[in-house]
BATI-39888 format. One record per residue (C-alpha): residue number from 1; x, y, z. Coordinates in steps of 0.1 Angstrom, whole numbers, always signed. Layout:
BEGIN
+------+-------+-------+-------+
: resi :    px :    py :    pz :
+------+-------+-------+-------+
:  NUM :     X :     Y :     Z :
...
+------+-------+-------+-------+
This chain:
BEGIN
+------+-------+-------+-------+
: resi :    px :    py :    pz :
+------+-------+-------+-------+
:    1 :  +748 :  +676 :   -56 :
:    2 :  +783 :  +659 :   -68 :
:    3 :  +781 :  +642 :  -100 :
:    4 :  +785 :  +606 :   -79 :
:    5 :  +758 :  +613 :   -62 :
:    6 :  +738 :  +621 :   -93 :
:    7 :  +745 :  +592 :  -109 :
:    8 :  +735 :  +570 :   -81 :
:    9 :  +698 :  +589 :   -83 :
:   10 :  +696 :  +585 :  -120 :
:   11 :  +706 :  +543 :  -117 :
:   12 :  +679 :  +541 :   -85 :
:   13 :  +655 :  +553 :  -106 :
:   14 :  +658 :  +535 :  -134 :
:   15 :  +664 :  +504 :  -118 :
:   16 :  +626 :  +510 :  -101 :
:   17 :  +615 :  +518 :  -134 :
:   18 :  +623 :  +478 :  -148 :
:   19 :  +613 :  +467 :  -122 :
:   20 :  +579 :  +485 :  -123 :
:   21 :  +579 :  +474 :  -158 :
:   22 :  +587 :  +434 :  -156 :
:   23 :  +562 :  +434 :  -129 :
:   24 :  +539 :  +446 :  -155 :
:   25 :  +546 :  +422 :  -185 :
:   26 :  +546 :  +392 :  -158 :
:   27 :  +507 :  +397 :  -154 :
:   28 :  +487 :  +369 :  -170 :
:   29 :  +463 :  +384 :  -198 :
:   30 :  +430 :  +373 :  -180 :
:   31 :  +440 :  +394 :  -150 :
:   32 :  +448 :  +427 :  -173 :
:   33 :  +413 :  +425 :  -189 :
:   34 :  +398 :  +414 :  -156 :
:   35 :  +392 :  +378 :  -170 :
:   36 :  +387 :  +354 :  -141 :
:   37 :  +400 :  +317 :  -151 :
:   38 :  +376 :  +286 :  -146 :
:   39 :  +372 :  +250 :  -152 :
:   40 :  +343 :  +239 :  -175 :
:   41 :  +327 :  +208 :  -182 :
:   42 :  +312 :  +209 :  -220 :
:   43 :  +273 :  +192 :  -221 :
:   44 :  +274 :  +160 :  -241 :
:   45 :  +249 :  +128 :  -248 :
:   46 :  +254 :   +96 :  -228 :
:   47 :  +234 :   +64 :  -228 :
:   48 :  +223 :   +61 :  -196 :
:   49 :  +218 :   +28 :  -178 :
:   50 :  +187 :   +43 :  -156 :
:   51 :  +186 :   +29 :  -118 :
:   52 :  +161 :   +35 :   -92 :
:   53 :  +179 :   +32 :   -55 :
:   54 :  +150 :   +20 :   -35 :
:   55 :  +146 :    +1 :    +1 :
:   56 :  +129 :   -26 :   +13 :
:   57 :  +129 :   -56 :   +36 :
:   58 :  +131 :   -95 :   +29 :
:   59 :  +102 :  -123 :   +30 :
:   60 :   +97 :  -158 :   +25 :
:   61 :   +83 :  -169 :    -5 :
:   62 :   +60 :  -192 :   +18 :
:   63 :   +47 :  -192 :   +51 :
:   64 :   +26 :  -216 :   +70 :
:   65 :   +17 :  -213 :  +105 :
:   66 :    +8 :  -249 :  +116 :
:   67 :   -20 :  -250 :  +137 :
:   68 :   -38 :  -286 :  +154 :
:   69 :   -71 :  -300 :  +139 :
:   70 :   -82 :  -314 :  +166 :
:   71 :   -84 :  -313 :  +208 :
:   72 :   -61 :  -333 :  +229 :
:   73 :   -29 :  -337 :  +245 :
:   74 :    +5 :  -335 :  +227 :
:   75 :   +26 :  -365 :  +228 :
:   76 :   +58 :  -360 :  +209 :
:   77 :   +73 :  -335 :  +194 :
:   78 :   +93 :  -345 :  +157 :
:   79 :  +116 :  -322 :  +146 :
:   80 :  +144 :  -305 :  +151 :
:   81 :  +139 :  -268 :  +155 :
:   82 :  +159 :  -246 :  +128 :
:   83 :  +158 :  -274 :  +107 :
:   84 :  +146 :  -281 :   +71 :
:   85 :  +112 :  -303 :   +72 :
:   86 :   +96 :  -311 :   +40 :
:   87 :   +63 :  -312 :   +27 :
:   88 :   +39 :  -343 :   +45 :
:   89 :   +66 :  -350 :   +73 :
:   90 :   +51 :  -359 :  +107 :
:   91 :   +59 :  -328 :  +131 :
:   92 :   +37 :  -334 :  +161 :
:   93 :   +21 :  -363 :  +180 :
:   94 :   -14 :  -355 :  +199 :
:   95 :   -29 :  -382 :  +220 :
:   96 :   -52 :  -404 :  +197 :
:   97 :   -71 :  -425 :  +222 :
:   98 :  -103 :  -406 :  +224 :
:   99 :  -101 :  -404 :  +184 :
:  100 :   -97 :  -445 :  +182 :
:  101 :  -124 :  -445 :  +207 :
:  102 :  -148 :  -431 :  +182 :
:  103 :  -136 :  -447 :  +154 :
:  104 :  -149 :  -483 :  +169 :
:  105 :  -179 :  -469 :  +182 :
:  106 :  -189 :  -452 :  +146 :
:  107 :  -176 :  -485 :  +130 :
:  108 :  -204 :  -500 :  +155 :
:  109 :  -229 :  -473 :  +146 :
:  110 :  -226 :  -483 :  +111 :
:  111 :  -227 :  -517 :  +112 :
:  112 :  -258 :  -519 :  +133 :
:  113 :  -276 :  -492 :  +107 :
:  114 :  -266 :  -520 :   +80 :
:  115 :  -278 :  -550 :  +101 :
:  116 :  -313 :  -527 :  +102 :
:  117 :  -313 :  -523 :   +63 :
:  118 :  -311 :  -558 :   +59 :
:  119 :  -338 :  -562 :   +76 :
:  120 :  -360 :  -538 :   +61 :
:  121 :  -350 :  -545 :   +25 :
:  122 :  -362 :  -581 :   +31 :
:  123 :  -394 :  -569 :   +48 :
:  124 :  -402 :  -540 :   +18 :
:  125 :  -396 :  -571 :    -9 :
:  126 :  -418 :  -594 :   +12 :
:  127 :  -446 :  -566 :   +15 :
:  128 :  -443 :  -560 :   -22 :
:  129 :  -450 :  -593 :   -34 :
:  130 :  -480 :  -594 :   -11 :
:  131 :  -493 :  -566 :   -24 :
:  132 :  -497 :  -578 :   -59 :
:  133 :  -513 :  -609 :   -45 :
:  134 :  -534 :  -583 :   -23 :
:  135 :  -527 :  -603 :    +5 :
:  136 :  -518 :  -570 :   +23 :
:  137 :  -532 :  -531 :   +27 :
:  138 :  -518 :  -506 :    +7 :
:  139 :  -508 :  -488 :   +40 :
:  140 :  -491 :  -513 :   +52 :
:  141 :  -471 :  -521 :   +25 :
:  142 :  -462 :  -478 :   +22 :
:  143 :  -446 :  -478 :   +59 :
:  144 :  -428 :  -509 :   +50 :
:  145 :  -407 :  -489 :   +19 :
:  146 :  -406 :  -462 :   +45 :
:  147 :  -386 :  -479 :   +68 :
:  148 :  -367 :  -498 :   +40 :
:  149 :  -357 :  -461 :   +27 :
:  150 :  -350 :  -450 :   +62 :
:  151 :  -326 :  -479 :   +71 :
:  152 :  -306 :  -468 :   +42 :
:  153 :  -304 :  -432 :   +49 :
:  154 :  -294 :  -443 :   +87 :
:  155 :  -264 :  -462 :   +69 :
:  156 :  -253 :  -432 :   +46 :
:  157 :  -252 :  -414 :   +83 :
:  158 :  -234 :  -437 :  +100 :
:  159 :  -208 :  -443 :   +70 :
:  160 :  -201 :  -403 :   +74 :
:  161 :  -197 :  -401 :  +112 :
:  162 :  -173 :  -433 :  +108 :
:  163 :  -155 :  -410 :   +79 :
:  164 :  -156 :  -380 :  +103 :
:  165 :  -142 :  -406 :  +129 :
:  166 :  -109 :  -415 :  +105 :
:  167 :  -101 :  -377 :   +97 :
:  168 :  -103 :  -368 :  +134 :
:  169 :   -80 :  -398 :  +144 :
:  170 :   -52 :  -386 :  +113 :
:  171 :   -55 :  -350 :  +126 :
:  172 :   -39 :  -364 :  +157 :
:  173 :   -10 :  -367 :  +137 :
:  174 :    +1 :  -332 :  +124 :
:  175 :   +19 :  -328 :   +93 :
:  176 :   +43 :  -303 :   +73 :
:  177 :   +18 :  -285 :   +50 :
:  178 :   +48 :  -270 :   +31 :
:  179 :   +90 :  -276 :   +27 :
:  180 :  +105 :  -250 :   +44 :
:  181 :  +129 :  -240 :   +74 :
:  182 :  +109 :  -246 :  +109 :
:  183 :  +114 :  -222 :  +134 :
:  184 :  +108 :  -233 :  +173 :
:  185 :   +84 :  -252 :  +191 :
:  186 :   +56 :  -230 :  +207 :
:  187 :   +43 :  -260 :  +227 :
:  188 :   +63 :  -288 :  +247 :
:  189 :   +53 :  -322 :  +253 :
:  190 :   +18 :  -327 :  +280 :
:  191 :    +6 :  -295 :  +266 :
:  192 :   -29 :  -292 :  +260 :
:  193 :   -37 :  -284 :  +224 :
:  194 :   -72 :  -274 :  +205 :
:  195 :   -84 :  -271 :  +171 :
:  196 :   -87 :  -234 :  +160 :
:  197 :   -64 :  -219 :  +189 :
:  198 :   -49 :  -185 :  +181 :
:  199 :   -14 :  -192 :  +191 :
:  200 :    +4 :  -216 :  +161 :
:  201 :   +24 :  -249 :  +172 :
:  202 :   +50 :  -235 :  +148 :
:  203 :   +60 :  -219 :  +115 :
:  204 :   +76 :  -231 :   +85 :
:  205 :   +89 :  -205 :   +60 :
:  206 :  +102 :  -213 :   +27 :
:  207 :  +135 :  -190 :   +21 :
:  208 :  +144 :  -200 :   -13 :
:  209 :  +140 :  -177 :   -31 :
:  210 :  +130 :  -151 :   -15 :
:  211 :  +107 :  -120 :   -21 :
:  212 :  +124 :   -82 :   -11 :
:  213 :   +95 :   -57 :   -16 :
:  214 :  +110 :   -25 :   -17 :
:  215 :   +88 :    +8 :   -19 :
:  216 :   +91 :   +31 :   -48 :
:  217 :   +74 :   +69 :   -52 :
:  218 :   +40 :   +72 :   -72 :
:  219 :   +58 :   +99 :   -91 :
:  220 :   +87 :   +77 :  -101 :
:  221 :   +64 :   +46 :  -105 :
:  222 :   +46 :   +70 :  -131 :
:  223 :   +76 :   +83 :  -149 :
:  224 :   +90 :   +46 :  -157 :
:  225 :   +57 :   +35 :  -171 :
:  226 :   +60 :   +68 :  -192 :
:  227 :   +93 :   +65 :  -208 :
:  228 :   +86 :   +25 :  -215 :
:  229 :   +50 :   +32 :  -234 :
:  230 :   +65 :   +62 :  -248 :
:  231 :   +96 :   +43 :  -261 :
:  232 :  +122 :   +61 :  -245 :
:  233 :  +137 :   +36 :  -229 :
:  234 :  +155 :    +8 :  -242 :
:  235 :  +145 :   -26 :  -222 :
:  236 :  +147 :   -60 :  -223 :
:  237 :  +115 :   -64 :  -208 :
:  238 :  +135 :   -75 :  -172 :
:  239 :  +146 :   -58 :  -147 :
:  240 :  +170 :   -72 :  -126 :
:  241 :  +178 :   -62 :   -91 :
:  242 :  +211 :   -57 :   -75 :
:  243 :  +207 :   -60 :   -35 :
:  244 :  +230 :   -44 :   -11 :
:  245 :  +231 :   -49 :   +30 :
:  246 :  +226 :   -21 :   +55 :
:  247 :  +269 :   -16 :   +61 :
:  248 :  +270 :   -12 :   +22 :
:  249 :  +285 :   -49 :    +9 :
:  250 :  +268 :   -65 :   -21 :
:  251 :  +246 :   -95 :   -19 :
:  252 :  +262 :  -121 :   -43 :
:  253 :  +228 :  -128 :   -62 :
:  254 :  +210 :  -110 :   -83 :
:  255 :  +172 :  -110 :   -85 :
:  256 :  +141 :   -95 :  -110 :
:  257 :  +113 :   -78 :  -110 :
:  258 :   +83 :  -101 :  -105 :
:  259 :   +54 :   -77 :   -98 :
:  260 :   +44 :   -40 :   -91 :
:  261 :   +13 :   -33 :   -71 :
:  262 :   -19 :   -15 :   -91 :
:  263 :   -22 :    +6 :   -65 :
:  264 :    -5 :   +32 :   -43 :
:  265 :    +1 :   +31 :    -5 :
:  266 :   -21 :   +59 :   +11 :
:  267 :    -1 :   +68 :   +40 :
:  268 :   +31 :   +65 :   +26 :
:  269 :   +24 :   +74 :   -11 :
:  270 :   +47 :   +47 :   -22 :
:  271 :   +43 :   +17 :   -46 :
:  272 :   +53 :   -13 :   -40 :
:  273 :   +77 :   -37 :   -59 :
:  274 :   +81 :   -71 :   -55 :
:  275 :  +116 :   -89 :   -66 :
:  276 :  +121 :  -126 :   -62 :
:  277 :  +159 :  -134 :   -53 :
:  278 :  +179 :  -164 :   -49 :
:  279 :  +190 :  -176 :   -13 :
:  280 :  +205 :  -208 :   -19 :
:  281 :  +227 :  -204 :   +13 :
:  282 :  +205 :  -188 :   +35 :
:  283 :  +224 :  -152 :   +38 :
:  284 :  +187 :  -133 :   +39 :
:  285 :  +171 :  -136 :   +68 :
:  286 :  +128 :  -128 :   +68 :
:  287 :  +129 :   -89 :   +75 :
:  288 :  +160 :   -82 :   +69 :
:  289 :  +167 :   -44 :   +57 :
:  290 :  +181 :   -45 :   +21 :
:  291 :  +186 :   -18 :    -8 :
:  292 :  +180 :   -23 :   -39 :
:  293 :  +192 :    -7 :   -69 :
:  294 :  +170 :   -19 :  -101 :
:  295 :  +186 :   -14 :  -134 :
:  296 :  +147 :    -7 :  -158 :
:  297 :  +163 :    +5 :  -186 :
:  298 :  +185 :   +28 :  -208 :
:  299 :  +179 :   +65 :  -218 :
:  300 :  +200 :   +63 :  -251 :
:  301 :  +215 :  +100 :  -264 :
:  302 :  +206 :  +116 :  -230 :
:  303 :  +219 :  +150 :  -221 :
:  304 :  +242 :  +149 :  -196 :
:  305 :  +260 :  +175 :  -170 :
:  306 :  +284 :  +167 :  -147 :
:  307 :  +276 :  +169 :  -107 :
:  308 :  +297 :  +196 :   -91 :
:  309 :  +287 :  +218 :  -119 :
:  310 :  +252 :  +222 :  -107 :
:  311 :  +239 :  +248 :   -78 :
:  312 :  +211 :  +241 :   -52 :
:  313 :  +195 :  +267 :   -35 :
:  314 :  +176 :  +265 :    -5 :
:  315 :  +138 :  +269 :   -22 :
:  316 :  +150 :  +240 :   -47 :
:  317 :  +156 :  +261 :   -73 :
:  318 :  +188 :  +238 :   -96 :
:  319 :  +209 :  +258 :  -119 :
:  320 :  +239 :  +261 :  -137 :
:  321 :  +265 :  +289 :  -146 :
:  322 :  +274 :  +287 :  -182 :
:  323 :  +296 :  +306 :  -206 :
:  324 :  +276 :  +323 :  -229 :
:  325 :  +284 :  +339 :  -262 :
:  326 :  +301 :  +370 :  -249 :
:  327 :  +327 :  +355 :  -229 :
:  328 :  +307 :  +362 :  -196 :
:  329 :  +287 :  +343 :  -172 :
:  330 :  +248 :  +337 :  -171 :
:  331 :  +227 :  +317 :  -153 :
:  332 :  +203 :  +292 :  -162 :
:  333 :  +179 :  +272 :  -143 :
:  334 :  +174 :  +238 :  -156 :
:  335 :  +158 :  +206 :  -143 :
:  336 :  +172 :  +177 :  -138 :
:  337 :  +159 :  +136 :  -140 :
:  338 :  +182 :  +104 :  -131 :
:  339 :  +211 :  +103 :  -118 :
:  340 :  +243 :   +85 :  -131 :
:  341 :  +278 :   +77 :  -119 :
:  342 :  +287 :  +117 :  -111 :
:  343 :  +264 :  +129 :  -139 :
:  344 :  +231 :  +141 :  -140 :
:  345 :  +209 :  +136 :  -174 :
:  346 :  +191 :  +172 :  -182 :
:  347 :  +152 :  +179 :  -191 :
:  348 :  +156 :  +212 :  -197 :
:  349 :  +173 :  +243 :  -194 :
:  350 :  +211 :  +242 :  -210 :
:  351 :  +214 :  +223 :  -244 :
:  352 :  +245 :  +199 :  -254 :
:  353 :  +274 :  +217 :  -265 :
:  354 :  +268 :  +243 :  -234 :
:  355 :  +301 :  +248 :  -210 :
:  356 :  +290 :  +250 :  -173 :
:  357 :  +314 :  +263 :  -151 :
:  358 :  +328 :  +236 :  -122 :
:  359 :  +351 :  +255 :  -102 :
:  360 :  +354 :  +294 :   -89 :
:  361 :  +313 :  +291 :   -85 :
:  362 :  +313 :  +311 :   -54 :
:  363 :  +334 :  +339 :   -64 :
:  364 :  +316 :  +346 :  -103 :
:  365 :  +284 :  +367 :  -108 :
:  366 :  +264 :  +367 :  -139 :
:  367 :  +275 :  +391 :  -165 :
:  368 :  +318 :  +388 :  -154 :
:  369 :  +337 :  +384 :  -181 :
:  370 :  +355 :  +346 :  -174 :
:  371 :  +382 :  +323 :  -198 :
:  372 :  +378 :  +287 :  -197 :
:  373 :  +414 :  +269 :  -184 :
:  374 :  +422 :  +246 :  -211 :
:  375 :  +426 :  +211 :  -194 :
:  376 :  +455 :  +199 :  -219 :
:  377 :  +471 :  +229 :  -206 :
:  378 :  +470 :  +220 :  -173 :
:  379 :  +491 :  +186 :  -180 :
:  380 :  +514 :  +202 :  -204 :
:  381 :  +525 :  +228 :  -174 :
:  382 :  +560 :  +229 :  -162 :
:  383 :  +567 :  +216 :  -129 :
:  384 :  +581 :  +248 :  -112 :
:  385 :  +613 :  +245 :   -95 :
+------+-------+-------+-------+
């Protein structure tokens, strides 16, 4: 071999060499001890506004069905329907001719019953003086008083069926029992109506406020009342209600708690909670759907772990992948209560001050060695050219 030649080999070699070499010292130093990098999220205390995200569907506060009193044939209808009647307004007309009818002939009735207890009265005071002068027979002075006492209990009679009379005749007038928005007419005008019929003439519903029952689990029904006796949550005693529509947008008012049932809905297993909310413009409708999200409290100093930090598998099993002491992965179940914004507030399981691992999840196993990437570090990088 020439000694050009040589040298050539010699310089090839060592050129492979450095490069072999560089390549070497480029490697970060998690990848040379088998390190894998990962993002963590440290376990910290929050005060946690606690919110129950529950459905449910509007009612009115008041609803009347308005039924007639009495038998006969409607005259008039007086409203508008859709409108807003209020309380004692006239809404309906039936024909009161049969009613005035009665009314003279009980004002008849009783008049005649009075003429008759004149009569008697006179004849009982008559037979009573007689008696002491013993001008007449013991008997005959008893049916006197008889008929005296019957005369009057004819008039008490005939002063009720004349009363009976005037409430029939102001039935034929039908009122507004309560202020409210009417809905339409069920009857027109020549209908036949009766007292007692199934079918109302019309509703009237009163829409401001207005109730939203929504439906909330026993189980979390139970916990509430739990952390409130217990003390654990901070409350003002109301809980207000923040109503949303079914494409998502906010309802403008806000409402509170009025009531929760005692008991607990057998088929459904659900407890019901009643809010009372303001509709001064009419937005809800009765049965329209709604969510609500009720705001019941705070959970002050509550341990908290961030949302894509924790695992689900498919038995519902929750856990977490932590670093431990060593440097290295482990597992740990933990259980989990309310949610809030992207955190989750821990029972048990981790502590605070434990990292849980947010990123590379799919590609760590317990027991590999793992670095935490220091976020500050991530800002500080370079741009690379």
């Amino acid at each position: 071999m020439s000694l050009f030649k040589s040298n050539k080999y010699i310089l090839s070699t060592v050129a492979v060499a450095s490069v072999l070499m560089l390549s070497a010292c480029g490697e970060q130093p998690q990848q040379q001890h088998g390190a894998m990098p990962v993002d963590v999220f440290t376990v910290k205390t929050e005060n946690v506004p606690v919110i129950s995200h529950l459905t449910g569907r509007a009612t009115p506060t008041r609803k009347a069905e308005v039924r007639p009193q009495v038998t006969g044939i409607l005259q008039k209808r007086l409203f508008t329907e859709g409108s807003t009647v209020q309380q004692g307004q006239q809404l309906y007309q039936i024909d009161p001719s049969v009613y005035e009818a009665n009314v003279k002939s009980a004002e008849a009735s009783l008049a005649s019953a009075k003429a008759n207890l004149h009569t008697t009265q006179l004849r009982a005071e008559r037979y009573t003086r007689l008696l002491e002068q013993k001008a007449v027979s013991k008997q005959d002075y008893d049916d006197a008083q008889a008929s005296f006492l019957s005369a009057k209990a004819a008039v008490r009679s005939a002063e009720a069926a004349l009363s009976k009379a005037n409430i029939d005749l102001a039935y034929t007038k039908v009122y507004a029992p309560i202020s409210g928005t009417i809905n339409r007419s069920n009857v027109t005008e020549g209908a036949l109506v009766a007292a007692g019929q199934a079918t109302p003439l019309t509703t009237i519903q009163q829409m401001d406020p207005m109730y939203v029952d929504l439906g909330q689990s026993a189980e979390d029904h139970l916990a509430l009342k739990k952390n409130l006796t217990e003390g654990k949550l901070l409350n003002d005693g109301k809980a207000k209600v923040e109503l949303y529509f079914s494409d998502g947008s906010k309802y403008s008012q806000e409402g509170t708690i009025e009531f929760a049932e005692v008991s607990v809905d057998e088929t459904t297993g659900m407890v019901n909670l009643r809010a009372i909310v303001p509709n001064p413009d009419g937005v809800l409708l009765p049965g329209i759907f709604l969510r609500g999200d009720i705001y019941q409290g705070v959970l002050p100093n509550a341990p908290v772990v961030i949302a894509n930090g924790v695992q689900r598998e498919a038995n519902g099993i929750t856990y977490v992948y932590i670093i431990d002491d060593k440097g290295t992965v482990a597992r740990r179940n933990v259980k989990l209560s309310y949610e809030y914004d992207k955190y989750f507030v821990i029972t048990d399981g981790i502590k605070v001050g434990d990292k849980v691992i947010t990123s590379n999840v799919q590609k760590i196993r317990e027991g590999v060695p793992v670095v935490p990437i220091d976020p500050n570090a991530k800002q500080q990088a370079p741009a690379s050219k």
